[in-house]
LOFI-978496 format. One record per residue: residue in one letter; x, y, z of N, C-alpha, C, O in turn. Coordinates in steps of 0.05 Angstrom, whole numbers. Layout:
N
  resn    n.c1    n.c2    n.c3   ca.c1   ca.c2   ca.c3    c.c1    c.c2    c.c3    o.c1    o.c2    o.c3
     A       X       Y       Z       X       Y       Z       X       Y       Z       X       Y       Z
...
***
This chain:
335
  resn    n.c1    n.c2    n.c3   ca.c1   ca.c2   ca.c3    c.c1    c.c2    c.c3    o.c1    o.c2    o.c3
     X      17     -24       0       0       0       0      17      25       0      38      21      14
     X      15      55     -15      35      69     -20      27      76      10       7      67      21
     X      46      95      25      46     119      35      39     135      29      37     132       4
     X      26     169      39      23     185      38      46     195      16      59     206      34
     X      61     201      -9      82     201     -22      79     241     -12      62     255      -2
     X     106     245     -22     111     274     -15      98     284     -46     100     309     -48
     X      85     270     -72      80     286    -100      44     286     -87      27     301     -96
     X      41     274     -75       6     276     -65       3     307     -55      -9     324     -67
     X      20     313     -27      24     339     -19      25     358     -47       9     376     -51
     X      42     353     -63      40     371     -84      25     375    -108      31     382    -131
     X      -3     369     -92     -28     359    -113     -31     341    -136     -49     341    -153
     X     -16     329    -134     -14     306    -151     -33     273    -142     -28     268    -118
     X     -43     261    -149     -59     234    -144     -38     212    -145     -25     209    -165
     X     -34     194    -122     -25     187    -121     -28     151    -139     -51     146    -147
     X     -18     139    -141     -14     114    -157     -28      94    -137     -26      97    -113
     X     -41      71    -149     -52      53    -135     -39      22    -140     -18      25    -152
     X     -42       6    -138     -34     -27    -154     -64     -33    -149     -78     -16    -139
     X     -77     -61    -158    -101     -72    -157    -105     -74    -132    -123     -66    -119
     X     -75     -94    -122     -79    -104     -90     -65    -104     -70     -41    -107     -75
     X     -72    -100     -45     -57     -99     -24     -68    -118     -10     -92    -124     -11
     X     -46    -132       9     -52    -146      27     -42    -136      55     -17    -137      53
     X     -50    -124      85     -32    -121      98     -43    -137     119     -66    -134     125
     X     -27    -155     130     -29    -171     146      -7    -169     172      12    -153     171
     X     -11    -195     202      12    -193     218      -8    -189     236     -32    -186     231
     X       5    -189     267      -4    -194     295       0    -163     300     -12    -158     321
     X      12    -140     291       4    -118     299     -16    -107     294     -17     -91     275
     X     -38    -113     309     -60    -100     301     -63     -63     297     -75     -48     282
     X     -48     -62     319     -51     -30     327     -37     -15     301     -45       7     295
     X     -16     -29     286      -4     -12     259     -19     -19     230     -18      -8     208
     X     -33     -39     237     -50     -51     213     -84     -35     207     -98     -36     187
     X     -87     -20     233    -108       2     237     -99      23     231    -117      39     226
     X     -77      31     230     -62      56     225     -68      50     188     -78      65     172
     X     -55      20     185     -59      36     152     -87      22     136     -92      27     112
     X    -102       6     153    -124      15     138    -135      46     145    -143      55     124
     X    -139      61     162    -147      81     159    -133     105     143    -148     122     133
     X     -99     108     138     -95     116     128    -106     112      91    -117     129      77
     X     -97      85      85    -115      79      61    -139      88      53    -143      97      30
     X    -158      89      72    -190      91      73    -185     127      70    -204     136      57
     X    -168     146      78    -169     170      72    -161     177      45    -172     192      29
     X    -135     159      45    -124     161       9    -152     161     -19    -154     176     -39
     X    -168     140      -9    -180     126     -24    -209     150     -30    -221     157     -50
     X    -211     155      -2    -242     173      -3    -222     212     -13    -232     235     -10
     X    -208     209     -18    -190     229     -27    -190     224     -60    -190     245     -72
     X    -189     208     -72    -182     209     -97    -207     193    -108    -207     187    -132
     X    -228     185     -92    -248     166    -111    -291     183     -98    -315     183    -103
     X    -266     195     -78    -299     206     -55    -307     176     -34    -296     154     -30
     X    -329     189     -27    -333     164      -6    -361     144     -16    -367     125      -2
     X    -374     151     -38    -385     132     -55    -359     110     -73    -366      88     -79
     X    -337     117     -78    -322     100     -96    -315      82     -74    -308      59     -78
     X    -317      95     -44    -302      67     -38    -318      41     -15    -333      49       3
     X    -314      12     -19    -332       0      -5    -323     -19      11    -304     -34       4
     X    -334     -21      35    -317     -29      61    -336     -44      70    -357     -37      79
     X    -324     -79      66    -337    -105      79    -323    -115     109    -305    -132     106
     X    -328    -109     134    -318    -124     147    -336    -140     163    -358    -142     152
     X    -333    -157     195    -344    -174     209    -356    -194     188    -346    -205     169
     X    -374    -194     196    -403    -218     182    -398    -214     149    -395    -233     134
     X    -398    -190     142    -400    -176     117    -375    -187     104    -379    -193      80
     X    -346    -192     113    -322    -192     103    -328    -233      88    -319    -252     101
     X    -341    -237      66    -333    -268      68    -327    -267      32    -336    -250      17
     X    -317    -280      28    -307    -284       7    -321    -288     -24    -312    -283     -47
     X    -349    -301     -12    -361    -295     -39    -376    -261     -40    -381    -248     -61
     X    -379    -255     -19    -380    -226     -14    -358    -205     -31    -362    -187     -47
     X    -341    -213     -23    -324    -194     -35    -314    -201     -58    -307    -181     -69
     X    -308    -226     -76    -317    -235    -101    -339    -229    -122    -340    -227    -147
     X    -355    -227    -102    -383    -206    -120    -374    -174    -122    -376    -163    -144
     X    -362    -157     -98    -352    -138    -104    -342    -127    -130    -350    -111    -147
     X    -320    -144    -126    -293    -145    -152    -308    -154    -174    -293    -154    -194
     X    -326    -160    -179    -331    -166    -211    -357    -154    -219    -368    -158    -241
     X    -368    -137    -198    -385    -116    -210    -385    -104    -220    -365     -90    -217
     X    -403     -95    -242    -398     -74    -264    -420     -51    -261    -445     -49    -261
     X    -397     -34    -258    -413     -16    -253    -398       7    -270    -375       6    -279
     X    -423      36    -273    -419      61    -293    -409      88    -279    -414     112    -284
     X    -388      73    -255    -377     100    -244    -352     107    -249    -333      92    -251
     X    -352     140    -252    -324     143    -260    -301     141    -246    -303     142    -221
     X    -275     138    -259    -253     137    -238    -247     105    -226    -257      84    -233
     X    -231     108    -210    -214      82    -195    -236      81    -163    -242      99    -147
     X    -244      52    -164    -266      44    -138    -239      25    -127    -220      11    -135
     X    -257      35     -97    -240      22     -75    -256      -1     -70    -280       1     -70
     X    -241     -28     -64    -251     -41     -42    -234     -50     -19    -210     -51     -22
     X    -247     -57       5    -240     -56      31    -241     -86      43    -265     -85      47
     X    -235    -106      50    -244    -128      55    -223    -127      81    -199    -126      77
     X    -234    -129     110    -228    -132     129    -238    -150     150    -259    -151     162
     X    -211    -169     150    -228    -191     170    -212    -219     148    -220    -240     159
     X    -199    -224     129    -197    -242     110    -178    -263     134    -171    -285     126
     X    -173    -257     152    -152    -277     169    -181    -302     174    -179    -324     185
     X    -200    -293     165    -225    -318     182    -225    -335     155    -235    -357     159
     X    -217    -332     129    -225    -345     105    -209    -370     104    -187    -373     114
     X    -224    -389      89    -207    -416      92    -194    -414      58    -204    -401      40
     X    -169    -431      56    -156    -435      32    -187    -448      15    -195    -435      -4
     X    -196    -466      20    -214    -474       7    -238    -445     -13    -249    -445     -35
     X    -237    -434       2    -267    -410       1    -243    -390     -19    -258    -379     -35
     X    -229    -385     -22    -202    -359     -34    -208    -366     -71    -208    -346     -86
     X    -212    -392     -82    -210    -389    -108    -233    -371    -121    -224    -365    -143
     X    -260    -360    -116    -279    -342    -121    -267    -314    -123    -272    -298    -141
     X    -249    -310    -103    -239    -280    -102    -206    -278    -116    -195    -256    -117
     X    -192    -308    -127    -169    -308    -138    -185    -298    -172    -179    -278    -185
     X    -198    -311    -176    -217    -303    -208    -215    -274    -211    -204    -259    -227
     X    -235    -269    -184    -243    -243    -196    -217    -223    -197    -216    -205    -214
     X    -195    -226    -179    -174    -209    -188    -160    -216    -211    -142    -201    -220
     X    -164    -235    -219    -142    -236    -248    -164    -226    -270    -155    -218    -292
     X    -187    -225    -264    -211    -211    -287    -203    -175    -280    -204    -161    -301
     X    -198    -165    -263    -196    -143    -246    -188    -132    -262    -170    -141    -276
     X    -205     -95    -270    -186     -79    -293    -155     -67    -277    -162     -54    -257
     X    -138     -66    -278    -120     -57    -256    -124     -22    -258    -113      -8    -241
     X    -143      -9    -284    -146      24    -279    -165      34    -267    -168      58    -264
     X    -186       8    -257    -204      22    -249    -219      10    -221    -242      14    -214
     X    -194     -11    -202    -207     -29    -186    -174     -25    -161    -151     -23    -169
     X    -183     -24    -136    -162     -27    -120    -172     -43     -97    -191     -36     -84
     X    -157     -66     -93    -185     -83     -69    -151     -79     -54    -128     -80     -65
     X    -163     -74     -15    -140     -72      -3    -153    -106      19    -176    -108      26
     X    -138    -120      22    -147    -133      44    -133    -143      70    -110    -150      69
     X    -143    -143      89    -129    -137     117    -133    -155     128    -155    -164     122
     X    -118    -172     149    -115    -188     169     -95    -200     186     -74    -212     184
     X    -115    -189     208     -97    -189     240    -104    -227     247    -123    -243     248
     X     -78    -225     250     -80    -256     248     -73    -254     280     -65    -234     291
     X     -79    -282     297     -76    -281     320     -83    -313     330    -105    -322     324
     X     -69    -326     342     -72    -357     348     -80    -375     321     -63    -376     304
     X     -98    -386     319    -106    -400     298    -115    -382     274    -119    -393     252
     X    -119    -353     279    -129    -346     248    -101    -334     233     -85    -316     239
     X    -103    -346     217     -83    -331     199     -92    -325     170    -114    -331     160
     X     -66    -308     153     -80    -304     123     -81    -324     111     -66    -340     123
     X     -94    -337      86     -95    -360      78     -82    -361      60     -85    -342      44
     X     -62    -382      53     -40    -383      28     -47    -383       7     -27    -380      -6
     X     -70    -385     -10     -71    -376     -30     -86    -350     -38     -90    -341     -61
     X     -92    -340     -15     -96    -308     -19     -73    -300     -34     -72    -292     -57
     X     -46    -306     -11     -24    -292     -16     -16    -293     -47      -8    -278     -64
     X     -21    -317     -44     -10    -317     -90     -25    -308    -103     -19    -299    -125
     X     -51    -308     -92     -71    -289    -113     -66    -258    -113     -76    -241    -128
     X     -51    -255     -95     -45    -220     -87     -20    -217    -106     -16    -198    -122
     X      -6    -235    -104      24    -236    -117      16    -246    -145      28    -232    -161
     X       2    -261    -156      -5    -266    -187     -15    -243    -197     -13    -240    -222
     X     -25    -225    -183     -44    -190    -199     -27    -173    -188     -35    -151    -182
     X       4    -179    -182      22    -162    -186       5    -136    -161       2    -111    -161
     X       0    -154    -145      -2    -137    -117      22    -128     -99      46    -135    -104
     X      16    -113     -78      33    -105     -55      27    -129     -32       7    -143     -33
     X      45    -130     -16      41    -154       2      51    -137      36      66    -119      29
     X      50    -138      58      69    -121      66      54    -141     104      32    -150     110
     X      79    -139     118      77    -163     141      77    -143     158      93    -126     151
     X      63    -138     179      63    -118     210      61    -140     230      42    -154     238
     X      92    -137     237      87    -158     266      95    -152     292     119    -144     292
     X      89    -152     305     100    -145     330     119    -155     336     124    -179     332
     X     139    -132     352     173    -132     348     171    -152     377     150    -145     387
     X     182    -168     390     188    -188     417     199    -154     437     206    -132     427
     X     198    -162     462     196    -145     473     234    -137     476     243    -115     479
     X     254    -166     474     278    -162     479     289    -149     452     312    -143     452
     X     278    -145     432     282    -138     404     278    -111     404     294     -97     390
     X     254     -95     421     251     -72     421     281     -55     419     287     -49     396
     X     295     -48     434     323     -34     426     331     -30     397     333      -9     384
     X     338     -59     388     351     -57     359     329     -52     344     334     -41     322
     X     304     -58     348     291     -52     323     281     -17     325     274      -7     304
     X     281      -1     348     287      28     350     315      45     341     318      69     344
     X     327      33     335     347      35     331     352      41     299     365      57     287
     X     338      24     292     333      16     250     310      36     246     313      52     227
     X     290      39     260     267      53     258     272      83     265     256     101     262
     X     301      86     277     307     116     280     332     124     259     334     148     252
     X     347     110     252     365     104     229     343     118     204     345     142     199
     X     323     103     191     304     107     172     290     145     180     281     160     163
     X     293     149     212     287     180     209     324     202     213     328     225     223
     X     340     186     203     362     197     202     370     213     233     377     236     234
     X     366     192     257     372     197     277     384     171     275     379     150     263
     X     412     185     303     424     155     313     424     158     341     430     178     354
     X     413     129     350     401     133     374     417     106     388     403      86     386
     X     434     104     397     453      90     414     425      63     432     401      63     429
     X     439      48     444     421      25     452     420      35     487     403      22     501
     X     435      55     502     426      61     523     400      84     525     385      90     543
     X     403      94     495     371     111     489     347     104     486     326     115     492
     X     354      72     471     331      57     463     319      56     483     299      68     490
     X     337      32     502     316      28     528     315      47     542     305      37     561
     X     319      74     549     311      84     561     284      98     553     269     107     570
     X     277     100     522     253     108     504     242      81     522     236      88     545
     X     237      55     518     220      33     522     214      37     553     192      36     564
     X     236      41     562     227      51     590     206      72     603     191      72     623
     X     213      89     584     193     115     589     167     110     572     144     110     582
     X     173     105     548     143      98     534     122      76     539      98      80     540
     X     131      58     541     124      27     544     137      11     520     160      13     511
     X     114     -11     511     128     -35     489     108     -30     465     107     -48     448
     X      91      -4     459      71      -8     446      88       6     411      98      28     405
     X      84     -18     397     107      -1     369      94      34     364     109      53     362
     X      75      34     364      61      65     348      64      80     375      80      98     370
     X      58      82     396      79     100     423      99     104     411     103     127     402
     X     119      83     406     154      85     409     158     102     373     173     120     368
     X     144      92     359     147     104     336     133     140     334     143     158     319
     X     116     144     346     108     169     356     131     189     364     138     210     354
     X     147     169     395     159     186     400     189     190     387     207     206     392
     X     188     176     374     219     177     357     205     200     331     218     216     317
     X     183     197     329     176     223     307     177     258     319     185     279     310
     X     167     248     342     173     280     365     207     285     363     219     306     358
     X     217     264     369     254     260     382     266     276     348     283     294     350
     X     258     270     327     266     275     295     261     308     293     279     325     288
     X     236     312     298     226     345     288     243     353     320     241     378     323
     X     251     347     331     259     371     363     290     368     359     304     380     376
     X     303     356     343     331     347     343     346     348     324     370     349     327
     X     331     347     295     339     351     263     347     325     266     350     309     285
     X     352     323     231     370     305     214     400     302     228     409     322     239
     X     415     277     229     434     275     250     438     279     264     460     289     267
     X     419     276     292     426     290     308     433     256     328     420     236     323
     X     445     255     340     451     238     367     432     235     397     429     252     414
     X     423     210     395     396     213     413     415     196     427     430     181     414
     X     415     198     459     416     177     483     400     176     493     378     185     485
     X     404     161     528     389     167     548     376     200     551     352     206     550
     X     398     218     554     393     247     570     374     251     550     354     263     556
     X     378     244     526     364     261     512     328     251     506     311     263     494
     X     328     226     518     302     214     518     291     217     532     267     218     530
     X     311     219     560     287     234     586     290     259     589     283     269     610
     X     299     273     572     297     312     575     263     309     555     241     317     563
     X     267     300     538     247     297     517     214     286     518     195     296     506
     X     216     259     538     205     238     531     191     238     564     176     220     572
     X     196     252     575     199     253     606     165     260     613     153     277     598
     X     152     249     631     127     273     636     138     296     661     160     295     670
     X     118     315     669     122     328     686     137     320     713     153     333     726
     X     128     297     716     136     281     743     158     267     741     170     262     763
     X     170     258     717     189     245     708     214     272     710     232     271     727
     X     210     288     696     234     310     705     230     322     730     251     331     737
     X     212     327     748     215     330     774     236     312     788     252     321     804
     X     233     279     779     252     262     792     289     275     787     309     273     802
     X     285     284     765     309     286     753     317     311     763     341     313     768
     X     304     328     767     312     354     778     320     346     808     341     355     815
     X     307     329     827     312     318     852     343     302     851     362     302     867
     X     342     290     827     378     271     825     388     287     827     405     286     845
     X     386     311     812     403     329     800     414     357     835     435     369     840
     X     394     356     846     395     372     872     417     351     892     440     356     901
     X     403     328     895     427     313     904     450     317     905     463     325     924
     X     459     307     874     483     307     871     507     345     876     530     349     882
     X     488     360     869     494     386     883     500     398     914     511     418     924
     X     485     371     926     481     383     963     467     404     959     470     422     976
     X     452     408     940     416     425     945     395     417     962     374     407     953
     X     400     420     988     379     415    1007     358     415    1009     345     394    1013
     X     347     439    1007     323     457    1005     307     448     979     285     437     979
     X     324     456     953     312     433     928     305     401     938     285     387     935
     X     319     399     945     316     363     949     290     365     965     269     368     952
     X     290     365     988     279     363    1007     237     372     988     215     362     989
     X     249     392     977     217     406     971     204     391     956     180     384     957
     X     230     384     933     221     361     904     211     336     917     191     325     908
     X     223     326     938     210     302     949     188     302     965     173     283     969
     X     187     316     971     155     325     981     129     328     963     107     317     965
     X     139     351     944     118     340     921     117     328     907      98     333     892
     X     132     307     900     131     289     883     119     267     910     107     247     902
     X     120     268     932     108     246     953      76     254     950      61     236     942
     X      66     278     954      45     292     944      33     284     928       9     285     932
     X      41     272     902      32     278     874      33     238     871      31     225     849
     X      36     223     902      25     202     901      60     186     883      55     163     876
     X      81     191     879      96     176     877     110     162     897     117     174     917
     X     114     141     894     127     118     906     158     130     910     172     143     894
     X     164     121     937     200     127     944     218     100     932     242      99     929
     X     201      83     926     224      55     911     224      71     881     245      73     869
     X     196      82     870     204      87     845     216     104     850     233      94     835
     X     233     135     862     247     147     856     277     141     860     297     149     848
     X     274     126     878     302     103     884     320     107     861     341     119     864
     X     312      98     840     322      84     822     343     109     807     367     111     807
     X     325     124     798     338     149     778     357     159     795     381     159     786
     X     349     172     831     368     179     852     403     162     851     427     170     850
     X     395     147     852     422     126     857     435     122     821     459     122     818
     X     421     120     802     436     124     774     446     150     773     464     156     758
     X     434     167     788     452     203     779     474     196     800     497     197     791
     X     470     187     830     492     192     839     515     171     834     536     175     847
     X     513     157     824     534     136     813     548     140     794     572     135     796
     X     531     155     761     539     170     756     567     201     764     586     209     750
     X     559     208     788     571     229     799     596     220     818     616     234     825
     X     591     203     823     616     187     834     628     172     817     647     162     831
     X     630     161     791     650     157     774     659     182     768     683     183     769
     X     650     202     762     662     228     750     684     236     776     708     238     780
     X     666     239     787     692     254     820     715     240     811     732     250     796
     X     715     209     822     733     192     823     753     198     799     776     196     808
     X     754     205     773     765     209     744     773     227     749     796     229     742
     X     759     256     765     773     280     766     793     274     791     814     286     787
     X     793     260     812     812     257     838     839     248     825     861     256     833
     X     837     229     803     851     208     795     874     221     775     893     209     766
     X     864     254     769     875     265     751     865     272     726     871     296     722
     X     848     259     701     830     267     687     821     297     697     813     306     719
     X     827     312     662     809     342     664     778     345     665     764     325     662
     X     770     364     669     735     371     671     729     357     630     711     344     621
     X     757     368     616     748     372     589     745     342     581     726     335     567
     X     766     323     590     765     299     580     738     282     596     719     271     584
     X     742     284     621     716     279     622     683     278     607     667     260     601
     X     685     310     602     661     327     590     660     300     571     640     285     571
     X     679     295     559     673     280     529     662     254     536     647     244     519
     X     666     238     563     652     220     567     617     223     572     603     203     574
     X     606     248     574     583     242     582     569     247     564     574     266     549
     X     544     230     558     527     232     535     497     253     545     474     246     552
     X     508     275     543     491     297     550     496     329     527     517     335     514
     X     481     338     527     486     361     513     509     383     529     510     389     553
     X     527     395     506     541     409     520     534     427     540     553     430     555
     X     513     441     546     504     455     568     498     437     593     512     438     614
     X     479     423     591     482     405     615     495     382     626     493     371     648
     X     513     376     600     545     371     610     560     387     632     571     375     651
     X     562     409     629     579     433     639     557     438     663     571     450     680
     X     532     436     673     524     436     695     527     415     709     532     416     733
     X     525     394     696     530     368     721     562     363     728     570     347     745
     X     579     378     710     603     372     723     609     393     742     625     389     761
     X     593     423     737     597     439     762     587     433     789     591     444     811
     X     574     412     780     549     406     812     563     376     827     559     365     849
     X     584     370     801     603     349     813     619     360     828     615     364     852
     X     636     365     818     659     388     824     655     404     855     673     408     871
     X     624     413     860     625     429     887     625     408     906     622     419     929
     X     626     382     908     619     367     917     655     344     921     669     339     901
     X     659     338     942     682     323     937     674     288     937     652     278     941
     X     692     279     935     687     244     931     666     240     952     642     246     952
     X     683     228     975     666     224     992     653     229    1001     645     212    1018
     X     639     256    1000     610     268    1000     592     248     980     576     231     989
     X     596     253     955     580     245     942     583     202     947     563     188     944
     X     607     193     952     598     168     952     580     164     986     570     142     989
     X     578     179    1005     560     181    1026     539     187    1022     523     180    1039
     X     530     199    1003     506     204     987     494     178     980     473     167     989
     X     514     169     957     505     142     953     491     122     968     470     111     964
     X     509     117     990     500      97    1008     478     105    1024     464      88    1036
     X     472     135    1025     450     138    1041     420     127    1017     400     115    1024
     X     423     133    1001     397     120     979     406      93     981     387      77     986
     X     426      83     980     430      51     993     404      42    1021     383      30    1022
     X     415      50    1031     400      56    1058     370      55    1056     353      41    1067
     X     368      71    1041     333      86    1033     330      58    1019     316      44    1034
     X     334      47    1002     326      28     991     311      -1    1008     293     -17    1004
     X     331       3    1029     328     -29    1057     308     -15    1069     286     -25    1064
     X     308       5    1084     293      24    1105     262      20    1093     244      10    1106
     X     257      31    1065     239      44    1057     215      18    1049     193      20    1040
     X     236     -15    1059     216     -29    1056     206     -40    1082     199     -63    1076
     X     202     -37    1104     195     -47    1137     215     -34    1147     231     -49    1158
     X     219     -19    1147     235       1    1167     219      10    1194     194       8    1195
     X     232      18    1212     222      35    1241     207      53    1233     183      53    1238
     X     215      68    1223     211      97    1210     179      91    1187     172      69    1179
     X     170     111    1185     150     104    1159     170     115    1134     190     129    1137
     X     162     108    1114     171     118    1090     176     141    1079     193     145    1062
     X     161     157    1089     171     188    1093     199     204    1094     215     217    1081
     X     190     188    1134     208     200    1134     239     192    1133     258     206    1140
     X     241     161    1123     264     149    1118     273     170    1090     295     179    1084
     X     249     172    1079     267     192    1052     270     213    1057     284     224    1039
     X     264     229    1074     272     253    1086     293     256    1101     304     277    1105
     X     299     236    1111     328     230    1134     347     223    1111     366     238    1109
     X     344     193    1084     366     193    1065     373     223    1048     395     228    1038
     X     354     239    1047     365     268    1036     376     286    1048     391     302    1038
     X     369     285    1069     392     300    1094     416     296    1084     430     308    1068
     X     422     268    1100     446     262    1100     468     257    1064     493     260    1062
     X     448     250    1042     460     259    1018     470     283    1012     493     285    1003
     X     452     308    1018     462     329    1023     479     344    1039     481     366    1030
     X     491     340    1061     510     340    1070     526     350    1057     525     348    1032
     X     552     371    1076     571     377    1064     585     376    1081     609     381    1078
***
């Protein structure tokens, strides 16, 4: 099935083939392009040219009668046949006829099926799609350990390179759903241009909700010995109903983070050679190494261990949970 082509935008009609088939277990991208289709179609034929069989309606001698009607309308007619994953190989030779009778200038049948346990497309659809010099095209859902590399190819194709500690951190923030993750790699493209280098930082500056960079502004106070920040951000983010295990997590990756850097600068390494290790934009590169920097080693690895701490505490501790995270921010902050 074409895409939207960039000569359509330029008022031009776009090209059809007789047939499409799009099939595969992604349902959620296989709705994407029948509806995109169904706009193409009521765009270049109106919404009398085009005709749409699915449920009960979608059966094969049904849509066999479609395709070989003759009818006195002008222009290229759509048809729609949705639902063909229920058809048996047996029932397919009625609708293999009528496409090889099919005028290819004046007939486009698209047909769709979300296959799922026992239904699948039926094999000689597929050759009947492929004998009338159709389009064929597979939507499957990517396995969930695959997600990375296949964001990766899918951000490549929008001329972003997006490293595998970006990926999962996109899967992390988005979920596993392909049209989410492909959404937000379309946001990550228009906010970043052509070549631009996506990581982590740049997926949770981006990709973050309100509450998600509050956490990050809280790492980020931490690792400063910002008290008063810390202390307030954790309060409203306790407020706003988040969990102290979920902030755990980001807390102790910034400051671990910040304690390999110390450690590199103690050890002799410049601010500059450093700088080049961190996959952040040059500006907030140059803030998190100032917020390192005011801060000496063992400050910040006492930091660490106090979210150590928070982590044991904050599950049956003496204390309620509160105020165990109010006591590990104290003492992180420290100077």
């Amino acid at each position: 099935m074409p895409s939207p082509p960039a000569a359509s935008l330029r008022g031009r009609v776009p090209s059809f083939k007789t047939a499409y088939l799009i099939h595969g277990d992604d349902h959620g991208r296989i709705a994407e392009r029948r509806a995109k289709l169904r706009t193409m179609a009521e765009s270049a034929a109106g919404t009398a040219g085009v005709e749409v069989y699915e449920g009960d309606q979608c059966t094969p001698e049904t849509v066999a009668g479609a395709l070989s009607a003759m009818t006195f309308a002008m222009g290229r007619r759509f048809v729609i046949a949705d639902g063909v994953e229920r058809w048996k190989d047996a029932e397919v030779e009625p609708v293999a006829q009528a496409l090889q009778a099919a005028d290819p200038e004046s007939l486009t049948v698209a047909f769709f099926a979300r296959e799922e346990g026992r239904y699948k497309t039926p094999a000689k659809l597929v050759q009947a799609v492929e004998k009338a010099g159709g389009q064929i095209a597979a939507e499957m859902n990517v396995k969930v350990w695959d997600l990375p590399k296949w964001l990766i190819e899918q951000a490549a194709q929008l001329q972003l390179e997006l490293d595998r500690e970006g990926a999962k951190a996109l899967v992390a923030q988005v979920g596993e759903r392909q049209q989410r993750l492909l959404r937000e790699l379309e946001k990550l493209a228009l906010e970043y241009g052509p070549g631009a280098s996506i990581g982590a930082y740049e997926v949770d500056e981006s990709c973050a909700t309100s509450a998600e960079r509050k956490v990050w502004t809280l790492a980020d106070a931490l690792v400063a010995g910002d008290r008063r920040t810390s202390v307030a951000i954790l309060l409203e983010l306790r407020q706003q109903g988040e969990r102290v295990t979920g902030l755990i997590y980001n807390m102790v990756r910034r400051l671990r983070d910040a304690v390999t850097i110390a450690e590199a600068l103690q050890a002799g390494q410049s601010a500059a050679q450093v700088k080049k290790t961190l996959r952040m934009p040059p500006r907030a590169a140059d803030k998190f190494l100032k917020d390192v920097q005011s801060r000496d080693v063992e400050a910040l690895r006492k930091a660490l261990s106090a979210m150590a701490d928070l982590e044991t505490n904050s599950r049956g501790g003496e204390l309620s949970e509160d105020t165990e995270a109010v006591k590990a921010v104290l003492i992180a902050t420290r100077r």
